[in-house]
C-alpha positions in Angstrom: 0.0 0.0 0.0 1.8 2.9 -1.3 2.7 6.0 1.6 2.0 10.1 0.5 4.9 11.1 -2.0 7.3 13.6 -1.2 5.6 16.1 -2.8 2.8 15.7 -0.2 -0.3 14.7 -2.3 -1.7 11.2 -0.7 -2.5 8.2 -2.4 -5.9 7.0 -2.8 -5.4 4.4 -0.2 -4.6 7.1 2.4 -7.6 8.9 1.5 -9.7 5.9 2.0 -8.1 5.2 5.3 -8.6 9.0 6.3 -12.3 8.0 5.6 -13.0 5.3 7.8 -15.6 5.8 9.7 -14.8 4.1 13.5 -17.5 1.8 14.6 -17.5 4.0 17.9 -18.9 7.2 15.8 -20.9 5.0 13.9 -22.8 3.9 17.0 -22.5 7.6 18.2 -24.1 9.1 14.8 -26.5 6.4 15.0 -27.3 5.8 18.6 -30.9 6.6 18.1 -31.8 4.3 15.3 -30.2 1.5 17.1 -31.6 2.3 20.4 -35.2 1.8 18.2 -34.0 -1.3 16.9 -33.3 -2.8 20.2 -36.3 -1.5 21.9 -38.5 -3.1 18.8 -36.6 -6.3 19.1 -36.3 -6.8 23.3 -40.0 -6.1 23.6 -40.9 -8.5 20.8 -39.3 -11.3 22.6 -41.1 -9.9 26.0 -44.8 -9.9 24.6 -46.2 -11.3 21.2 -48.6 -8.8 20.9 -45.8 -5.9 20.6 -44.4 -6.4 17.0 -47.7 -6.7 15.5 -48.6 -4.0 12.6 -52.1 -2.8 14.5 -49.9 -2.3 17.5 -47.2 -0.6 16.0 -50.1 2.2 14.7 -51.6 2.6 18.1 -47.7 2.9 19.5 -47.4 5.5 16.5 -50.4 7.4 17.2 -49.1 7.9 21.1 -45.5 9.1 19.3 -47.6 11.6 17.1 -48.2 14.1 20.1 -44.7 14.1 21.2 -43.2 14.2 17.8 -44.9 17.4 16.8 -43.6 19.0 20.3 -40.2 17.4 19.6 -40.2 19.1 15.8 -41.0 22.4 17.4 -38.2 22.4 20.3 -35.7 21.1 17.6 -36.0 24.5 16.0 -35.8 26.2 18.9 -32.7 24.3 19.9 -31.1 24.0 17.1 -31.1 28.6 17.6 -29.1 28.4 20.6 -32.9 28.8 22.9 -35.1 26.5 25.3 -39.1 26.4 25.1 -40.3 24.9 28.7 -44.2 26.4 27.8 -44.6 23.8 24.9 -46.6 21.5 27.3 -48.9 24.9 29.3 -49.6 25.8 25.4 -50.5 22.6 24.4 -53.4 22.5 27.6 -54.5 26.1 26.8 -55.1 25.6 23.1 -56.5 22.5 23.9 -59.2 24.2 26.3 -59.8 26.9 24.0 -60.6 24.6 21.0 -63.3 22.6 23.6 -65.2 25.7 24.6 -65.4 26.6 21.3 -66.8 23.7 20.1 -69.2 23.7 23.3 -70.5 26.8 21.2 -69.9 30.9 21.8 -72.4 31.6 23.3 -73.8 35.7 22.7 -76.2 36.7 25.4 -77.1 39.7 23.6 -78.3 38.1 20.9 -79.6 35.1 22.2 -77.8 32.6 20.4 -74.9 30.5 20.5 -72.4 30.1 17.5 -71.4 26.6 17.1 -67.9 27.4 14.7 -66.7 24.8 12.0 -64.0 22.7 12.8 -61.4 24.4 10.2 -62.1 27.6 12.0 -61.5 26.2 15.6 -58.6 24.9 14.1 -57.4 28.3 12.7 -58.2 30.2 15.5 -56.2 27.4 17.7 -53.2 27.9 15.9 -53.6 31.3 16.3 -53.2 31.3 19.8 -50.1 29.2 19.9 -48.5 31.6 17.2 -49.3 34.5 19.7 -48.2 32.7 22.8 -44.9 31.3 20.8 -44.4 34.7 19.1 -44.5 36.5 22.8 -41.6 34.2 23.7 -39.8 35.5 20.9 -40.1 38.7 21.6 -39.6 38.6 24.9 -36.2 36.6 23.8 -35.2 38.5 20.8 -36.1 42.5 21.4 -35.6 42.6 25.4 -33.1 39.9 26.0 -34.4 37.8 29.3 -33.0 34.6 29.0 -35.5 32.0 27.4 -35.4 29.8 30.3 -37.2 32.7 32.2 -39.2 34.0 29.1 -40.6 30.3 28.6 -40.7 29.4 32.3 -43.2 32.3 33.2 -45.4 31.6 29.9 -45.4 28.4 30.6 -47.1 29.4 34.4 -49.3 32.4 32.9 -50.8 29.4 30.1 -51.4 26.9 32.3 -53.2 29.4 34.9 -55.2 30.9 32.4 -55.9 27.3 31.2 -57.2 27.0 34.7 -59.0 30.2 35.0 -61.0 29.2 32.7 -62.4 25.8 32.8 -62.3 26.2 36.8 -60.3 23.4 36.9 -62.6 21.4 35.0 -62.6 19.6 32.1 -64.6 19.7 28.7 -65.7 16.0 27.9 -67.8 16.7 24.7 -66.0 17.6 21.7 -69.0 16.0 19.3 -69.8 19.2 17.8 -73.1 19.8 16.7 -73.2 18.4 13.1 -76.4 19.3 12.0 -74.9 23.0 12.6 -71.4 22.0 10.2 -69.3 21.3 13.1 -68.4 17.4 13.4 -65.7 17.6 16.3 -62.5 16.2 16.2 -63.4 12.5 16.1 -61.3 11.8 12.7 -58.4 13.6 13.9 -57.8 11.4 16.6 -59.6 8.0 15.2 -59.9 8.5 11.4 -57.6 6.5 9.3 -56.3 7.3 5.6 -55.1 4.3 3.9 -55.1 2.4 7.2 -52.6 4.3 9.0 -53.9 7.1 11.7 -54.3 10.6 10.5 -52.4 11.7 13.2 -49.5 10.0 12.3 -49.9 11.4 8.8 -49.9 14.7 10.2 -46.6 14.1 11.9 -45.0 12.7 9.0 -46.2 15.5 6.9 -44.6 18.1 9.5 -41.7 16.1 9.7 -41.0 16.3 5.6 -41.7 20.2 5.8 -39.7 20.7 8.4 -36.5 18.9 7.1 -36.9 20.4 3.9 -37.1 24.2 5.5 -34.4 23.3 7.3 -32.0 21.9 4.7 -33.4 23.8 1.1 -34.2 27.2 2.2 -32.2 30.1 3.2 -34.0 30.5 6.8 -32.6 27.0 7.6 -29.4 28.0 6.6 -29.6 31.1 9.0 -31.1 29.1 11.9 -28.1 26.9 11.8 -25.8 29.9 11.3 -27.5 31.8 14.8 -27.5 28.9 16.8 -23.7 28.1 16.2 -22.7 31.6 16.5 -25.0 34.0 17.1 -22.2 37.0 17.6 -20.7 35.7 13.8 -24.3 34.7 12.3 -25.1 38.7 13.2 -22.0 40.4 11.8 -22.6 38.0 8.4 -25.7 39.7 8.1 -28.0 36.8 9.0 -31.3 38.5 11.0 -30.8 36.5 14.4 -33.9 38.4 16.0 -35.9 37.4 13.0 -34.7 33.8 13.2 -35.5 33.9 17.1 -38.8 35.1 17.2 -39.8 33.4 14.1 -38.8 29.8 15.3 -40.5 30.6 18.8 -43.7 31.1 16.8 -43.6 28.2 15.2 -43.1 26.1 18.7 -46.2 27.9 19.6 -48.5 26.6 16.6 -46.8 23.3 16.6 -47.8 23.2 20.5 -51.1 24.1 19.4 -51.8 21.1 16.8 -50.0 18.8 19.5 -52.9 20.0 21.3 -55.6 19.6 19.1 -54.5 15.9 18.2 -54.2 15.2 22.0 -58.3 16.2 22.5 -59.3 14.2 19.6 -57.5 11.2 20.6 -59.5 11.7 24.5 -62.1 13.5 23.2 -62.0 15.5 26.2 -59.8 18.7 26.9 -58.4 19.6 30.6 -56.3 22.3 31.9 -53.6 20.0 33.1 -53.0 18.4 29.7 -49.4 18.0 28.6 -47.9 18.4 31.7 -44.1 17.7 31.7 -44.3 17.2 28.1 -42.0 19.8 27.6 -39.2 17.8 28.7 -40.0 14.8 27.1 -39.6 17.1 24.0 -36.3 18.2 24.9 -35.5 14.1 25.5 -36.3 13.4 22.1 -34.1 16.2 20.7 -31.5 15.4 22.6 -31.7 11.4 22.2 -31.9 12.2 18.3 -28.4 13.6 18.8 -29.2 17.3 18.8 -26.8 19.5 20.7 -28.1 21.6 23.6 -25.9 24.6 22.6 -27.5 25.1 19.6 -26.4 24.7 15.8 -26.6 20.8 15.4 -29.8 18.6 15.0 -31.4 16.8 12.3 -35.6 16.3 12.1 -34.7 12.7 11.3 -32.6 11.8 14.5 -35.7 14.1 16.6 -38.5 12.2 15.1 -36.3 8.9 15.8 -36.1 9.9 19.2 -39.3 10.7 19.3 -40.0 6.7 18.6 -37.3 5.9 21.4 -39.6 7.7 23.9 -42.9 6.5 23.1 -42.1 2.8 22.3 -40.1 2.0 25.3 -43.0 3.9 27.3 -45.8 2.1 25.6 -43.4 -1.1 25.8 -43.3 -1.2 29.5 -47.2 -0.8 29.7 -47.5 -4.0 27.8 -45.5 -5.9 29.8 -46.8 -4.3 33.2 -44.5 -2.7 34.5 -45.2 -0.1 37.2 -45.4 3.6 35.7 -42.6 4.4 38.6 -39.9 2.2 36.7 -41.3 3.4 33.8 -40.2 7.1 35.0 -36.4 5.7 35.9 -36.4 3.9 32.7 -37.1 7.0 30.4 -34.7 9.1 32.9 -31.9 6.7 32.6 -32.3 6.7 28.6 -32.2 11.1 28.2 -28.8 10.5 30.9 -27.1 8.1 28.5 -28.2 10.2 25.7 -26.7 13.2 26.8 -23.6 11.4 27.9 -23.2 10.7 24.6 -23.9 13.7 23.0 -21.0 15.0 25.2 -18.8 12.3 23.8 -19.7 13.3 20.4 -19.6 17.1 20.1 -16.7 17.0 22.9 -16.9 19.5 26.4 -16.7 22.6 23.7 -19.0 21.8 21.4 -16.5 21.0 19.0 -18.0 18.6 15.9 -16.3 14.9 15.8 
């Protein structure tokens, strides 16, 4: 095997060895797809009933809530930010979109205004771009750190989800269909081709998502600002814009999470989503994302995502308390950040 010449050009059997890819970094790179794997294939041998295809769509339903959080904190992180309100926004949309489809009622007219479905779903969205947007705002223009900014929003939702149901919950989301509104029934229970419409929605937020982030110029910025933010500024990238636009989109992400989560109980409460936020944050971080900002793929999220839900929903089948299923899920965010650090090094340096 020929050695570089003098003249210092390598050969090409250098430049294959410089190549190499270690098995280590494989399994670093890849630690999410093979955690699946084993998850898919321990459980399997555990219970019968786990690797069965009408299983793996319930399992996948359950993963479609925490995917669409998940897609919406990986742009945040991947800025260099945090959103802990993800989970307070998800309850207070959810609450909104049940008293709306209780009906508005207007006591000066005497009549009460049963609105379509589209347009509780509009204005639901809404309410998460406002909430996400105030975060930006907040982050961008005044500069508290968004650990506060999110920390407080996420109190002042889930109060006012509080406020006002009274603590209660709405249990009928029918609609009134002889009025044009049919409730939320086929977002949660509807299938398209035999696989859940919630799942579809995922996967069609998923594809948007990685193609904003790797074909546009916005995804080039995000990437840029969460890196460097001082260097992404002085190279003309609009970091505030980036910030507050990415904080927005949490929001309305948190709000579909939301409206999928009441269709699949058909019932909305104020305490929905609670701790959500950091399950979230676990699948970014156990699809490799780095907490620092600048590095994170919608692919290794959403296969994190499926880490999180099918060990969780793995456990259940087996019966195994919901207290070892709380150390089990803690254990697996510890060793995923562990690695992470082994990857990206203490600096944040790429390997």
């Amino acid at each position: 095997m020929t050695q570089p010449s003098a003249n210092g050009i390598s050969s090409p059997a250098a430049a294959v060895r410089g190549t190499t890819i270690s098995p280590i970094k494989l399994l670093l790179k890849g630690r999410a797809f093979f955690a699946l794997i084993t998850i898919i294939i321990v459980f399997s041998f555990l219970s019968p009933n786990y690797l069965t295809v009408s299983n793996l769509l319930i399992m996948s339903s359950h993963v479609a809530i925490y995917g669409i959080l998940a897609i919406g904190m990986l742009v945040v992180i991947l800025s260099g930010g945090i959103d802990l309100s993800v989970g307070s926004i998800l309850a207070l949309c959810g609450v909104v979109a049940g008293a709306l489809m209780q009906g508005v009622e207007l006591t000066p007219l005497g009549v009460i205004l049963f609105p379509p479905v589209w347009a509780v779903v509009v204005l639901t969205c809404a309410l998460g771009a406002l909430l996400g947007a105030l975060n930006g705002i907040l982050i961008a223009w005044f500069r508290v750190p968004a650990f506060v900014t999110t920390l407080g929003v996420m109190y002042m939702a889930r109060g006012i989800a509080l406020l006002q149901t009274n603590g209660l919950t709405y249990n009928n989301l029918a609609g009134r269909p002889e009025l044009g509104n049919t409730g939320f029934d086929w977002l949660g229970f509807n299938r398209l081709f035999g696989v859940p419409i919630s799942v579809l929605v995922l996967a069609a937020l998923a594809v948007l998502t990685g193609l904003m982030l790797s074909r546009s110029s916005f995804g080039r910025w995000l990437y840029a600002a969460g890196g460097n933010e001082n260097a992404a500024d002085l190279s003309g990238v609009p970091v505030k814009r980036v910030k507050i636009t990415v904080y927005t989109l949490s929001g309305i992400l948190s709000a579909i999470a939301g409206l999928v989560l009441c269709s699949q109980l058909t019932s909305a409460g104020p305490t929905a989503g609670t701790t959500y936020e950091l399950t979230a944050i676990a699948a970014v971080v156990i699809g490799g994302a780095a907490l620092t900002g600048g590095r994170g793929t919608v692919r290794g999220t959403m296969l994190g995502a499926f880490v999180i839900g099918f060990l969780s929903d793995g456990l259940v089948i087996i019966g195994v308390s919901s207290y070892w299923q709380t150390v089990f899920t803690g254990a697996v965010i510890v060793l995923a950040v562990l690695m992470n650090t082994i990857q990206y090094g203490a600096r944040g340096v790429r390997q």
